[in-house]
C-alpha positions as CSV (number, residue, x, y, z in Angstrom):
1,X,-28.7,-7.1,-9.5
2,X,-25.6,-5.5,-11.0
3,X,-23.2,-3.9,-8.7
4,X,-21.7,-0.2,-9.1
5,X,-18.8,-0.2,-10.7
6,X,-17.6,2.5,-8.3
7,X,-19.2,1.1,-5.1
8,X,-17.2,-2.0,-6.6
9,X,-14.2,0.4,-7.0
10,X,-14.6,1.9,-3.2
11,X,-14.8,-1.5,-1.2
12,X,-11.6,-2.4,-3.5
13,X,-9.9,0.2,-2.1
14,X,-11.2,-0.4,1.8
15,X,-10.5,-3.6,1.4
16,X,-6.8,-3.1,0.4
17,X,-6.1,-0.9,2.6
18,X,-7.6,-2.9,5.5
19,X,-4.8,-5.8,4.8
20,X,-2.3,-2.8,4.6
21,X,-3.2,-1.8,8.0
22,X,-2.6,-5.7,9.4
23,X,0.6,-5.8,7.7
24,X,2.3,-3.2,9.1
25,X,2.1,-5.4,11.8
26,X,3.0,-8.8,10.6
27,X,5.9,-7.7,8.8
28,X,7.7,-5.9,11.4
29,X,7.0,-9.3,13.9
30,X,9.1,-11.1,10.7
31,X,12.3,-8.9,10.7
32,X,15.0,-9.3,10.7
33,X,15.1,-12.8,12.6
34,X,13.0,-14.4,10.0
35,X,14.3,-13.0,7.1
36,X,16.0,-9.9,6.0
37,X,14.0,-6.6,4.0
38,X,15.4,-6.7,1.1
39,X,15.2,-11.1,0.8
40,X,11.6,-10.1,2.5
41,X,10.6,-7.7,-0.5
42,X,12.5,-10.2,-3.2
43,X,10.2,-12.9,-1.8
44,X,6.8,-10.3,-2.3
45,X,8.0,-9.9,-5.7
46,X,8.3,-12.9,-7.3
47,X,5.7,-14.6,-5.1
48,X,3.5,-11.8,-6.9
49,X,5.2,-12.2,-10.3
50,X,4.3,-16.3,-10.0
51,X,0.9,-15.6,-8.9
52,X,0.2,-12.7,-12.0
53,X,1.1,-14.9,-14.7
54,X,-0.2,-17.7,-13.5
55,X,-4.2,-15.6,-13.4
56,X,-3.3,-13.9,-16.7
57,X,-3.0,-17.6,-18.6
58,X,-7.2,-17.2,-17.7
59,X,-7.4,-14.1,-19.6
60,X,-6.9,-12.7,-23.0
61,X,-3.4,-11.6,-24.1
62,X,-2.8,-7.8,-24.2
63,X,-0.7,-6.3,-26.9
64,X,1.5,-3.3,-24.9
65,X,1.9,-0.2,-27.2
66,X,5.7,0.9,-27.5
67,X,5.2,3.8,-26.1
68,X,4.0,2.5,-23.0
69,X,6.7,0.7,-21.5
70,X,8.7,2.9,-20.5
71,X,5.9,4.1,-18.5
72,X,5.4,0.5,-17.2
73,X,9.2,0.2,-16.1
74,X,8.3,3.4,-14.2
75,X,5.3,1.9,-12.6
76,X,7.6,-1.1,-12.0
77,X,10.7,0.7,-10.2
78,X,8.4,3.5,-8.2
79,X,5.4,0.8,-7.2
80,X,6.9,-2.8,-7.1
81,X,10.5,-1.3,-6.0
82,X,11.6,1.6,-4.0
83,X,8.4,1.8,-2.6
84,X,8.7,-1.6,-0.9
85,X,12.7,-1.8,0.0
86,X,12.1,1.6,1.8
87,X,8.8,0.8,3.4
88,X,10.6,-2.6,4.7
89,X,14.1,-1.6,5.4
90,X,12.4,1.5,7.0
91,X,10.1,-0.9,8.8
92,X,13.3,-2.9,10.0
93,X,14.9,0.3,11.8
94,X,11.8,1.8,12.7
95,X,8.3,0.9,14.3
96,X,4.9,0.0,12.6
97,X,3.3,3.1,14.5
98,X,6.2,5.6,13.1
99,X,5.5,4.0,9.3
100,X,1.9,4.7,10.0
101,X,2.5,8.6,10.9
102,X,4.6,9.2,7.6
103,X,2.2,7.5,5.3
104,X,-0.4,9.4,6.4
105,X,1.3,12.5,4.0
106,X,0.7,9.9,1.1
107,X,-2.8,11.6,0.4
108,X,-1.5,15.4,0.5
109,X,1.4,14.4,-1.9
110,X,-1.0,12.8,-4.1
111,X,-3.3,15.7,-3.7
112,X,-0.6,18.4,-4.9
113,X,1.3,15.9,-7.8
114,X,-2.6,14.8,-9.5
115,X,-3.3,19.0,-9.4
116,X,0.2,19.5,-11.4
117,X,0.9,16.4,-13.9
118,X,-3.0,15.1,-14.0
119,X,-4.8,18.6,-14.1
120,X,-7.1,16.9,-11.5
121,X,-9.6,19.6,-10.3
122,X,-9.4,19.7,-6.6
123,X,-12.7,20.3,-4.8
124,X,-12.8,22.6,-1.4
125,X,-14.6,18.9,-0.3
126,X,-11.7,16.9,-1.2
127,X,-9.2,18.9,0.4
128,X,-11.3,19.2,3.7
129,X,-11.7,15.5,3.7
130,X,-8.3,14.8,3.3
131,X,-7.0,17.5,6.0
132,X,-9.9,15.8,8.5
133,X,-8.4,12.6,7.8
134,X,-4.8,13.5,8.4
135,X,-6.1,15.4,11.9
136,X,-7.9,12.2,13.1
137,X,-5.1,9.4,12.1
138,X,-2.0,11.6,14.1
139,X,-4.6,12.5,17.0
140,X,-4.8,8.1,16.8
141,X,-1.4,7.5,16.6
142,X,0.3,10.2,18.7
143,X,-2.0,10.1,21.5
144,X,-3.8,6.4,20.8
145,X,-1.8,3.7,20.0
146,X,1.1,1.8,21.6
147,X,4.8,1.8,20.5
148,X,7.1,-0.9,20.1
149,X,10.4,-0.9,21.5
150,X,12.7,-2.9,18.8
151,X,13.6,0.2,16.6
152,X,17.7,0.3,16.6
153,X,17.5,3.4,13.7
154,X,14.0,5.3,14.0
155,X,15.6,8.7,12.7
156,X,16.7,6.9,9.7
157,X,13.4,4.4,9.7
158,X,11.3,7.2,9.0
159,X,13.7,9.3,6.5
160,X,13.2,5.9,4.5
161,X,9.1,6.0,5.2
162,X,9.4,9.4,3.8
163,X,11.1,7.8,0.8
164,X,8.4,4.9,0.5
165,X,5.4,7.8,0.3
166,X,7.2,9.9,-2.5
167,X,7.9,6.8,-4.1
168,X,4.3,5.4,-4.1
169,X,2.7,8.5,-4.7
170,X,4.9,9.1,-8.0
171,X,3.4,5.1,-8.7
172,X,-0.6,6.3,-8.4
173,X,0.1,9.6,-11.0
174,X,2.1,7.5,-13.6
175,X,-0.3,4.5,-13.6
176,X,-3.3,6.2,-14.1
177,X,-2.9,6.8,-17.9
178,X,-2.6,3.3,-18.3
179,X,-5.6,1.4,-16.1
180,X,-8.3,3.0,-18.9
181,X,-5.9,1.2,-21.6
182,X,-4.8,-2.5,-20.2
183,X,-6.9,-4.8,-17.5
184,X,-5.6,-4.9,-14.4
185,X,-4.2,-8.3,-14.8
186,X,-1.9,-7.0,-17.6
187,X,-0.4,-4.2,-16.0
188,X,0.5,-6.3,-13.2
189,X,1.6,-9.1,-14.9
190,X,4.4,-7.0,-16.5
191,X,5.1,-4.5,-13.2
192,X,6.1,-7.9,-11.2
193,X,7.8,-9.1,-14.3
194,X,10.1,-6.2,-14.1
195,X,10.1,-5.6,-10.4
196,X,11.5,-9.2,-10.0
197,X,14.4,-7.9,-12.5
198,X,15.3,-5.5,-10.7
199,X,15.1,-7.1,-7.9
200,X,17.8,-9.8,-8.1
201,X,20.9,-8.4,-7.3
202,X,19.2,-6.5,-4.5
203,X,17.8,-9.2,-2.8
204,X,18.4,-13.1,-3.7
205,X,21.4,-13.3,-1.5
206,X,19.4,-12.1,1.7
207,X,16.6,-14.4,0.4
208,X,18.8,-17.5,-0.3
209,X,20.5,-17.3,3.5
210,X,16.5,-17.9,5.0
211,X,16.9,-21.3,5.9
212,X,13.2,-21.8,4.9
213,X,13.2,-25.6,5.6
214,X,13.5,-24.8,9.2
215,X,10.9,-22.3,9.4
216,X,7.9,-23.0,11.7
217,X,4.1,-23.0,10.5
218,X,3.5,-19.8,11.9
219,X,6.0,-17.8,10.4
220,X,5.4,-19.6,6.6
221,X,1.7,-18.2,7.3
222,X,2.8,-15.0,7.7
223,X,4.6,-14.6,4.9
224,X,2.0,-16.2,2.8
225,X,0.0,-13.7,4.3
226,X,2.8,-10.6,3.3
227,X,3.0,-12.0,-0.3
228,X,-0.6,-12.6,-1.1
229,X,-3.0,-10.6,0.8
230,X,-0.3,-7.9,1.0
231,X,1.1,-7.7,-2.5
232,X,-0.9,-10.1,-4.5
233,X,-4.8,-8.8,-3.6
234,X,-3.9,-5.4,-2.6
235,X,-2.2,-4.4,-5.8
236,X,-4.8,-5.8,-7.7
237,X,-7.7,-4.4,-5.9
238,X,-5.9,-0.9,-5.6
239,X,-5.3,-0.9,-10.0
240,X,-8.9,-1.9,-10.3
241,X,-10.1,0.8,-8.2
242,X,-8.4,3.0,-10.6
243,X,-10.2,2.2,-13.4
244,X,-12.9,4.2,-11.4
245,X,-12.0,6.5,-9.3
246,X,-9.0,9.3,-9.4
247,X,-5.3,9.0,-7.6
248,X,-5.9,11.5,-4.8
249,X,-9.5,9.6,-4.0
250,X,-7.2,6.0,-3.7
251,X,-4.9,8.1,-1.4
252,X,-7.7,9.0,1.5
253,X,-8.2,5.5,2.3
254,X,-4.9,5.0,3.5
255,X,-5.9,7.1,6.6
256,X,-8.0,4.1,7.1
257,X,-4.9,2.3,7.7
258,X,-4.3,3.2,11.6
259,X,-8.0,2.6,12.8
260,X,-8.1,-0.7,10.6
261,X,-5.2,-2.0,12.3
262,X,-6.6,-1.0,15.9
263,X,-10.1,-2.9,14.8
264,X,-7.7,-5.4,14.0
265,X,-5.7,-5.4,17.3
266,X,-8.9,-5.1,19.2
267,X,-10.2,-8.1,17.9
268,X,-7.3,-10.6,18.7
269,X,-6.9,-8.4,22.0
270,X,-3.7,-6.8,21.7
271,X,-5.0,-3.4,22.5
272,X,-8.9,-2.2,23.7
273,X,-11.1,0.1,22.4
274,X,-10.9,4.1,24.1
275,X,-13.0,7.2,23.4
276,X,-9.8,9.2,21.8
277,X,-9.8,6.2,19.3
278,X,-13.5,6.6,18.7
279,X,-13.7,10.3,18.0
280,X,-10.4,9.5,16.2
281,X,-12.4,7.2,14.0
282,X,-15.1,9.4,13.2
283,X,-12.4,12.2,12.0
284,X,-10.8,9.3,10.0
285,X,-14.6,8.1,8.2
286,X,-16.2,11.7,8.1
287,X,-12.7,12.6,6.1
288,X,-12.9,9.6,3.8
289,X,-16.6,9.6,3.0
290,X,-16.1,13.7,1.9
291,X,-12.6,12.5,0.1
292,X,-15.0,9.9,-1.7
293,X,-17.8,11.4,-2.6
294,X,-18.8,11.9,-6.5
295,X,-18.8,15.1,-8.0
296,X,-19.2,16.1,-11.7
297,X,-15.2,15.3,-12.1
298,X,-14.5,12.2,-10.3
């Protein structure tokens, strides 16, 4: 039986954003006694970089117009870059619940920049679904979820959250030209390529001081974890689900984010299950399934 391309497309994009919700996380338990955000987002990069262009020797060789790359050093600096040093040094400052409140304006930015430099149509559904979605992840995480307490800047955490949702916003409306002209594995190949450029003098000093030798297994798991489930797969499955479905659809599912990472804290029991997280929930699916649903444009 052959599969849906956009059912295909949609579990890409729970999927990713189910490891998303996990890392907030696992990231923050990492920094800054582990290692540093900007060695921690050096490490993500080439990791990612390795693990691209390793896959792409299994696949045909892409020939990149000259036109494009500009556009894919664009992709490269707002996706692989200042996305993920402000998410991270945010991260560092702040609190995983505090980066999960700011992202949640991802979708609405995404909503107004697709309308203005995509000429996406925007359907009454859409917008609903989206607005549902935003009401039932801040009901989760204002009145939900637990805080942490190791934040030494959250004022200037969150200012650098707000940074990290411009930035990754900006990344879905340029790519999306490109995914119908280039596999997935080329784009990504060459974003990591130049992400790791960039990357260098930002971060190799605070990745060389790691003293990775003396790390113990648990910590080398979790940044295994960080650098291919959170970079490697989610990347991937996120440009894939591109191919099929439109920017501001991508955005909705990272209101999943919150309740994925409660399931997830449920299930190693670090937190239980309460009715506000339920009806939270249902706000959460009900906006995603309307967000998601196929109309003569999507």
């Amino acid at each position: 039986m052959k599969l849906n391309p956009r059912a295909l497309a949609l579990l890409a994009a729970t999927v990713a954003s189910a490891i998303y919700g996990i890392n907030h996380t696992i990231a923050k338990g990492l920094m800054p006694e582990i290692i540093e955000p900007f060695g921690f987002i050096f490490l993500r990069i080439s990791g990612a970089a390795i693990l691209f262009w390793l896959v792409s020797l299994f696949f045909p060789s892409e020939k990149i117009d000259r036109r494009d790359w500009l556009r894919i050093l664009a992709c490269a600096f707002f996706g692989m870059t200042l996305n993920m040093l402000m998410f991270f040094k945010g991260l560092s400052y702040s609190t995983p619940i505090n980066s999960s409140v700011v992202i949640t304006i991802v979708p609405v930015l995404i909503l107004i920049m697709s309308a203005v430099f995509l000429k996406e149509k925007i359907t009454w559904k859409k917008s609903v679904g989206i607005f549902l979605g935003l009401f039932g992840t801040l009901l989760l995480i204002f009145f939900g979820l637990k805080t942490q307490v190791n934040a030494s800047n959250i004022p200037l955490g969150n200012i650098l959250f707000i940074i990290n949702a411009i930035s990754y916003s900006a990344y879905l409306i340029i790519v999306k030209p490109l995914v119908s002209k280039y596999s997935s594995i080329t784009l990504m190949k060459w974003f990591f390529l130049f992400a790791f450029i960039i990357n260098i003098p930002i971060g190799i000093n605070e990745f060389l001081s790691v003293e990775w030798s003396q790390l113990e297994q648990d910590s080398i798991l979790k940044l295994s974890f960080v650098v291919i489930g959170t970079t490697f797969f989610t990347y991937l499955f996120n440009i894939y689900a591109l191919k099929q479905l439109k920017p501001s659809t991508i955005g909705a599912f990272i209101y999943l984010q919150p309740i994925l990472a409660t399931i997830f804290a449920v299930f190693v029991g670090a937190d239980e299950l309460t009715p506000l997280r339920i009806i939270a929930a249902t706000f959460i699916f009900l906006g995603v399934y309307l967000s998601t649903r196929k109309s003569k444009s999507t």
